[in-house]
Every structure is written in C-alpha cells, then in structure tokens.
C-alpha positions, 0 to 999 in steps of 0.5 A: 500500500505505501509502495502504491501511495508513493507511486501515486505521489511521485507521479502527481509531483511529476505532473505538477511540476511538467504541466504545461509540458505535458498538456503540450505534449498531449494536444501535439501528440492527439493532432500528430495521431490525426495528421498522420492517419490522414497523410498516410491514407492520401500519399501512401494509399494505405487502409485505415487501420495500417494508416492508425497503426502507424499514426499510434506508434510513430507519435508516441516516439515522437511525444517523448521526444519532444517532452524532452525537447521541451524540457530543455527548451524550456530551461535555456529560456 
C-alpha cells in the first residue's frame, strides 16, 4: 500500500511540476495521431487501420521526444 501511495505521489509531483509540458505534449501528440492517419491514407494509399497503426506508434516516439525537447527548451529560456 505505501509502495502504491508513493507511486501515486511521485507521479502527481511529476505532473505538477511538467504541466504545461505535458498538456503540450498531449494536444501535439492527439493532432500528430490525426495528421498522420490522414497523410498516410492520401500519399501512401494505405487502409485505415495500417494508416492508425502507424499514426499510434510513430507519435508516441515522437511525444517523448519532444517532452524532452521541451524540457530543455524550456530551461535555456
């Protein structure tokens, strides 16, 4: 129990220290997801579900990548 309390106390420290960041992450990542479902459908000519799959997968690198993008970012400003 004091393990999961911690667990929980640990994220929320983590969430209100990176608000911004995540919530920046978040809106990226959600228009990232509809972006790339609809470019793959266009120019690849791919079916729906290859084009989410990709769109899933391919972003959530890319959400990690820019959270720590914007971390540094944030912290030379």
């Amino acid at each position: 129990m004091e393990l999961t309390k911690g667990i929980f106390k640990a994220a929320e420290d983590v969430f209100r220290n990176n608000k911004g960041s995540i919530l920046r992450t978040i809106v990226y990542t959600i228009g990232h997801f509809a972006i790339a479902i609809t470019v793959l459908m266009l120019v690849a000519d791919v079916s729906f579900l290859i084009a989410l799959t990709d769109a899933i997968v391919e972003p959530l690198a890319n959400a990690v990548w820019y959270f720590i993008l914007d971390k540094w970012w944030a912290s030379r400003s």
